[in-house]
MARRO-47539 format. One line per 4 residues: number of its first residue (from 1); their letters; for each residue x, y, z of C-alpha. Coordinates in steps of 0.001 Angstrom, whole numbers. Layout:
<rs>
NUM) a) X:Y:Z; ...
</rs>
This chain:
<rs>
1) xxxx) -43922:-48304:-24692; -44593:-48618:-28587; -43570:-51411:-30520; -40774:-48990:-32145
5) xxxx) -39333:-47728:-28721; -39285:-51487:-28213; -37296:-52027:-30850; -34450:-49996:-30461
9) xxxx) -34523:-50292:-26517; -33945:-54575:-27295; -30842:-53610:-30003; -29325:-50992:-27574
13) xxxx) -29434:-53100:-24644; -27830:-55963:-26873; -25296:-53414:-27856; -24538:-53234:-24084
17) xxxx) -24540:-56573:-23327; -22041:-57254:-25493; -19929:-54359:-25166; -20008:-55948:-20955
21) xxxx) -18705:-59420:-22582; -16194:-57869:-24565; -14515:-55762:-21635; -14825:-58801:-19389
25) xxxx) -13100:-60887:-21379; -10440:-57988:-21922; -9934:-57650:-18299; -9152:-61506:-17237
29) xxxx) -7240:-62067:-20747; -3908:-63423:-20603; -987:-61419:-21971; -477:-63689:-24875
33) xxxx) -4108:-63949:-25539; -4333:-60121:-25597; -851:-60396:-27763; -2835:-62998:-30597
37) xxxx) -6353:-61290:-30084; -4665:-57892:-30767; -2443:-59212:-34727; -6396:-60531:-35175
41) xxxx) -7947:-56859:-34969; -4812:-55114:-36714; -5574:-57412:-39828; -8864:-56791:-39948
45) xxxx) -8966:-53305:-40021; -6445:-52819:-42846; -9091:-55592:-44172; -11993:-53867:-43631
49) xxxx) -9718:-50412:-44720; -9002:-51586:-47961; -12125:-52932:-48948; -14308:-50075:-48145
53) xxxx) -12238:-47917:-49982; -12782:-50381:-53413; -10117:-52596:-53652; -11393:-56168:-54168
57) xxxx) -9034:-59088:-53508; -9231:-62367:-50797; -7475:-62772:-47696; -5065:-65238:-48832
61) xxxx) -4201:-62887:-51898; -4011:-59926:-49165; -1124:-61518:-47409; 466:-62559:-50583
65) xxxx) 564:-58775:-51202; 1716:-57560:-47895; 4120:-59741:-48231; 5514:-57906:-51479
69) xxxx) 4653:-60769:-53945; 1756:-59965:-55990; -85:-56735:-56517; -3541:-56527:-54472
73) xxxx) -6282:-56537:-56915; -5990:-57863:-60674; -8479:-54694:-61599; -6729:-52019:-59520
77) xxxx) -9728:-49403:-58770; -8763:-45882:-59856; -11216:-44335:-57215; -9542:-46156:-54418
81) xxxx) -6900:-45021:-52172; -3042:-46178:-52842; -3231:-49087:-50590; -108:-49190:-49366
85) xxxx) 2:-45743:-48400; -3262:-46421:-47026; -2019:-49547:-44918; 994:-47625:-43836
89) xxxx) -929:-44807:-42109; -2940:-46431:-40846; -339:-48861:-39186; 1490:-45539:-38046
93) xxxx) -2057:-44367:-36012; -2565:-47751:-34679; 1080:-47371:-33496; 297:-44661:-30927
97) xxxx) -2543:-46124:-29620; -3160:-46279:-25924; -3723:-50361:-25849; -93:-51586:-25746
101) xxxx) -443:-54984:-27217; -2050:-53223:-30367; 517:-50283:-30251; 2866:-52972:-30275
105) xxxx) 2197:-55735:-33297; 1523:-52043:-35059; 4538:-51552:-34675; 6143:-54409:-35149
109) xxxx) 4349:-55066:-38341; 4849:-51630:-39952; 8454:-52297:-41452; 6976:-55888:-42453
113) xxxx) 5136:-54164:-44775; 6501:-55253:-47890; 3557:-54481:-50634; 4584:-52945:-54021
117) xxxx) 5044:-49012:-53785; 2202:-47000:-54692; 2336:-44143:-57804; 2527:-40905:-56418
121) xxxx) 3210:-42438:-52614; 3715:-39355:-50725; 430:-37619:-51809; -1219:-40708:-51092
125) xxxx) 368:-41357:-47583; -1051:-37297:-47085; -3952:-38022:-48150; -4208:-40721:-45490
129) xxxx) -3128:-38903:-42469; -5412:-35885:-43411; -8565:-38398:-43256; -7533:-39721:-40098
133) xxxx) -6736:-36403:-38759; -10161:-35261:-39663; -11797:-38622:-38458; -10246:-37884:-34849
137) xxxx) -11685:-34124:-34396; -15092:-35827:-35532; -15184:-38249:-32960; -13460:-35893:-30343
141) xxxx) -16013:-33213:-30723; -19183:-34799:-31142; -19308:-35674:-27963; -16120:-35226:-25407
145) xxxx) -17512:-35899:-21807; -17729:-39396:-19629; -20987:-40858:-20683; -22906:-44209:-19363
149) xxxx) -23976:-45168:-22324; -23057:-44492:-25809; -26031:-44227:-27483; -25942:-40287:-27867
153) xxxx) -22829:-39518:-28695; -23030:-42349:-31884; -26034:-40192:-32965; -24391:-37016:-32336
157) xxxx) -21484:-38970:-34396; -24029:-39811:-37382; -24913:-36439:-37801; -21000:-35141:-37912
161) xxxx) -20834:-37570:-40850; -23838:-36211:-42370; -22548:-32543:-42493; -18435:-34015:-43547
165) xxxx) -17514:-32711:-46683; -14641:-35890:-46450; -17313:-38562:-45007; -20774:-38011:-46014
169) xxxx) -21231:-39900:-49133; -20795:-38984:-52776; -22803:-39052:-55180; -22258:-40484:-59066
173) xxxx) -20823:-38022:-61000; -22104:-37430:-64439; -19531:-36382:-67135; -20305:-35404:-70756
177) xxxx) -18508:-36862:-73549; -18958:-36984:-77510; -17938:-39218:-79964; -18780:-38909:-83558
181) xxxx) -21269:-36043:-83452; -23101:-37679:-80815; -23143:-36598:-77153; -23077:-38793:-74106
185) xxxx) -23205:-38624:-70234; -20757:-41236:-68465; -21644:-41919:-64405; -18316:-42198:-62894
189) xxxx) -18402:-44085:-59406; -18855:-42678:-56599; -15971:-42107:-54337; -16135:-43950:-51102
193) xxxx) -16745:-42580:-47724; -13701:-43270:-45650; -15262:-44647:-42563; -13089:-46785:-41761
197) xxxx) -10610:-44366:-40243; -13728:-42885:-37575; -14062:-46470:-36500; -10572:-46092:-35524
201) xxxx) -10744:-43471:-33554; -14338:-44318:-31963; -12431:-47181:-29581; -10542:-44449:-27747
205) xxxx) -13498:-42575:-27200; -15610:-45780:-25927; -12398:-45694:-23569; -12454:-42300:-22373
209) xxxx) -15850:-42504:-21408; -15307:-45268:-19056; -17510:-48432:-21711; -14489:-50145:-22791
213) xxxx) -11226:-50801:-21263; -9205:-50330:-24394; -9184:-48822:-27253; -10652:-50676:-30147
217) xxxx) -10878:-50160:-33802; -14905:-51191:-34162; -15406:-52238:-37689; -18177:-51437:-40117
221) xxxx) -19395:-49195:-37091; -20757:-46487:-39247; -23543:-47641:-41454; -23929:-44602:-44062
225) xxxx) -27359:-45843:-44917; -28499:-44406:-41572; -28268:-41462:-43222; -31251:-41743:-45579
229) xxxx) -33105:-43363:-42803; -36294:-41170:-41516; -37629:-43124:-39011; -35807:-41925:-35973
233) xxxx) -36467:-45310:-34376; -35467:-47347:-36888; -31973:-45274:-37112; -31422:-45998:-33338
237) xxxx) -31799:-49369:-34030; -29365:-49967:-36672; -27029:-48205:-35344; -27278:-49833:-32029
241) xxxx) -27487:-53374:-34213; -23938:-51889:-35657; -22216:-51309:-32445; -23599:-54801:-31346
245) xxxx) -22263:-56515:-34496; -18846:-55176:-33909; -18848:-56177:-30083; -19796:-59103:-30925
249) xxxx) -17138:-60420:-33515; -14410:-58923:-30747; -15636:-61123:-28694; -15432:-63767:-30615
253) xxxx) -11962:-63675:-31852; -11131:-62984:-28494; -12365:-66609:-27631; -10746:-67738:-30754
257) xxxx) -7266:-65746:-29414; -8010:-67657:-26470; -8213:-71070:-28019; -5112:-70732:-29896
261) xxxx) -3473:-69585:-26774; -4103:-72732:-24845; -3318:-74796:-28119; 137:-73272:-28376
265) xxxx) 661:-74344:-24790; 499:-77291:-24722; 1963:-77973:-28115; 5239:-76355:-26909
269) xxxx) 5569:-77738:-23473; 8947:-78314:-22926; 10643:-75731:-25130; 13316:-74332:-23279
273) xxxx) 12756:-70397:-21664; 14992:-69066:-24468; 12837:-70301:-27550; 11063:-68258:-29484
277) xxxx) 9077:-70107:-31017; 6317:-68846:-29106; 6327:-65688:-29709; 6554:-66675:-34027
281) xxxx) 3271:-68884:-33395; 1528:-65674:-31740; 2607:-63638:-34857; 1285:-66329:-37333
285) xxxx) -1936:-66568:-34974; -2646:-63103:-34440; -1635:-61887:-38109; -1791:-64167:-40414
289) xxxx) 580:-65940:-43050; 4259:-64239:-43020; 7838:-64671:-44943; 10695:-64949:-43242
293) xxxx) 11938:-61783:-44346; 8685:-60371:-42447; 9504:-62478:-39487; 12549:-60878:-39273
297) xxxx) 11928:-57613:-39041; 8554:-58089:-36718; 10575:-60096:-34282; 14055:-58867:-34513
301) xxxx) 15253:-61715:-35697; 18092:-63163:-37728; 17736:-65081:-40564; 18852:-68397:-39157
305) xxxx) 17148:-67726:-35736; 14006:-67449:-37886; 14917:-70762:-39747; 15014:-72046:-36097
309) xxxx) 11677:-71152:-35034; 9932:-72041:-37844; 11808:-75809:-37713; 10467:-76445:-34281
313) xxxx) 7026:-75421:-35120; 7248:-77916:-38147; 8338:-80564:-36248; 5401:-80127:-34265
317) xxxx) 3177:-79596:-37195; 2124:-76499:-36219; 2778:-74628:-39353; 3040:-75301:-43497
321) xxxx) 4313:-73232:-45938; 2801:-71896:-49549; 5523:-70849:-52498; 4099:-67922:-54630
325) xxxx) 6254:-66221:-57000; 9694:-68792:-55292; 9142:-67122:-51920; 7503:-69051:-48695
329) xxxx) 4409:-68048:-46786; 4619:-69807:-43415; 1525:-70399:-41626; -916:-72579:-39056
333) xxxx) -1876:-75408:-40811; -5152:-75383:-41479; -8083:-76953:-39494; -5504:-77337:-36367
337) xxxx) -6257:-74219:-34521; -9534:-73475:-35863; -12660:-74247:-34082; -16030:-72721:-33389
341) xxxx) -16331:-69078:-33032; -18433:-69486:-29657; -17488:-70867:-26244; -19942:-74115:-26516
345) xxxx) -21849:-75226:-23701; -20276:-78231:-21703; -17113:-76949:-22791; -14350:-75294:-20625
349) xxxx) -14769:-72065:-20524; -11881:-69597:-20499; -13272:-67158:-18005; -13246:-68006:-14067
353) xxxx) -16055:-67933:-11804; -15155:-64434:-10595; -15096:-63023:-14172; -18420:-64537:-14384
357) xxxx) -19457:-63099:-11223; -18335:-59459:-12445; -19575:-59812:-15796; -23686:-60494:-14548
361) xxxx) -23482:-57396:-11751; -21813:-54962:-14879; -25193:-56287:-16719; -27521:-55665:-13725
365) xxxx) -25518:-52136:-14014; -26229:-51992:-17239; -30515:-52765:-17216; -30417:-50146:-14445
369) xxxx) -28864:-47224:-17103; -30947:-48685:-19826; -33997:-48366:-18075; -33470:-44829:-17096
373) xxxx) -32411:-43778:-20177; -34749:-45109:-22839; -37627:-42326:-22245; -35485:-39501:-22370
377) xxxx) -33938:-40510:-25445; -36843:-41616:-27027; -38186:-37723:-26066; -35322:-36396:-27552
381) xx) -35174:-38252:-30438; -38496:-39816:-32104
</rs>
């Protein structure tokens, strides 16, 4: 075996490794870790949306906004998509998703959506839905059938990207100008590839073909500069390195969901069964920073049952507010909940012995289909 067959055989079977963590830790997740873990991956893919279409803004500022109290970016992009139209369809596809905790704060979330309208909102909401349309017969047709590993079908995906007249990337364009009898050529920007609605849709497929328990938005998937890659080897491997990366930070924030969950707890031992403030520190974990007027509608609330929750969280220290333009933000204080990304060793671990047990003979499973399958890809593709 060559050192380049090496190469992409060590980043694939990293891939798998962690796409084995990630699923175990799906499977013996509690249903309020799986409620927190799931607001984590909603806000990062309207995140990760937003920003690969152009907009430029910080996290903080991006909750300000979907909270309806400061525009996105202070230099709107004209190439970018609306983003609220952009947010909203996207919040509509997660909706009718087949993981229920994600169809669920989707849902939930969609009439919290308070961000300033959008010019010309309808064509931009169309505009949405047609990409994602077109990103789901991508990903459904490259490559439809059960597979063991998914190695093939994210080629077979790269290539479908390739030949996209919506996602292969642009190029500048040039446009002449003149100004004072002289003539000039003006670069606009290139328009950017809307990836981020095929790593949508790649999650259900992961699911269909029997890799991943649920369907997953996996973001910053596609790396378009596979594309101008001609090393066959070297594209293997950064696309495996891709699907690893992504893995990987789900299965982080899934420890960090876990965390949180433990955290709440014990802070709110004692509550009585009818509180909700439980379910308002899962929102603020999961999502992010909220107004009350969000609260309300993402938990069916009144206005003084919110006031409630968000008393008895207070009291506890649990949450803080922020006042932009007179409104509140409520959310976990800072530092209380956070903690390292990785399960640290001496530690308690969230997973029991019997996850553990599963989780090493899916990875024998796993070296067995890697070892079978690295010479007749490598045949097929170097």
């Amino acid at each position: 075996m060559n050192d380049k067959t090496t190469d992409f055989a060590s980043s694939e079977a990293l891939a798998m490794l962690a796409l084995g963590r990630l699923d175990g830790a799906l499977e013996h997740g509690t249903p309020v870790v799986h409620r927190i873990f799931a607001g984590q991956i909603l806000r990062g893919t309207l995140v990760a949306a937003l920003r690969q279409e152009g907009h430029l803004f910080t996290e903080p500022r991006f909750h300000a906004w979907f909270a309806g109290l400061t525009t996105l970016s202070e230099t709107p992009s004209r190439h970018a998509n609306a983003p609220r139209s952009l947010c909203e369809g996207i919040l509509t596809e997660l909706a009718h998703t087949s993981w229920p905790p994600l169809a669920d704060i989707a849902l939930r979330l969609k009439p919290a959506l308070l961000a300033p309208q959008d010019l010309q909102s309808q064509e931009a909401y169309a505009r949405t839905h047609a990409t994602i349309e077109d990103a789901r017969i991508l990903v459904e047709g490259h490559s439809p059938e059960r597979a063991p590993l998914p190695f093939t079908s994210l080629s077979h995906l790269y290539g479908a990207v390739a030949d996209s007249l919506r996602f292969a990337p642009a190029e500048r364009q040039p446009s002449p100008m003149a100004l004072a009898r002289r003539r000039f050529t003006v670069e606009h920007p290139a328009p950017s590839s809307p990836r981020w609605a095929i790593e949508i849709q790649y999650g259900e497929w992961l699911r269909k073909a029997g890799i991943l328990r649920c369907a997953l938005p996996f973001t910053d998937l596609i790396r378009l500069e596979v594309l101008t890659v001609d090393n066959p080897g070297t594209a293997r491997t950064i696309r495996a390195d891709a699907l690893h990366a992504a893995a990987s930070h789900m299965f982080r924030q899934l420890g960090e969901a876990t965390r949180l969950s433990l955290e709440g707890d014990e802070r709110l031992a004692g509550q009585r069964t009818t509180s909700r403030a439980p379910a308002l520190f899962e929102l603020l974990a999961g999502f992010g920073p909220m107004r009350s007027a969000q609260i309300e509608s993402a938990l069916g609330a009144t206005r003084i049952g919110v006031r409630g929750m968000v008393v008895t969280l207070e009291d506890r220290g649990m949450i803080a507010r922020s006042t932009i333009a007179g409104s509140h933000l409520h959310a976990l204080v800072a530092g209380t909940f956070s903690g390292p990304a990785e399960i640290e060793e001496g530690t308690l671990s969230p997973f029991t012995a019997q996850a553990l047990a599963d989780f090493e003979a899916s990875m024998a499973h796993v070296d067995s289909l890697l070892g079978g399958s690295v010479d007749q890809e490598d045949e097929g593709e170097d």
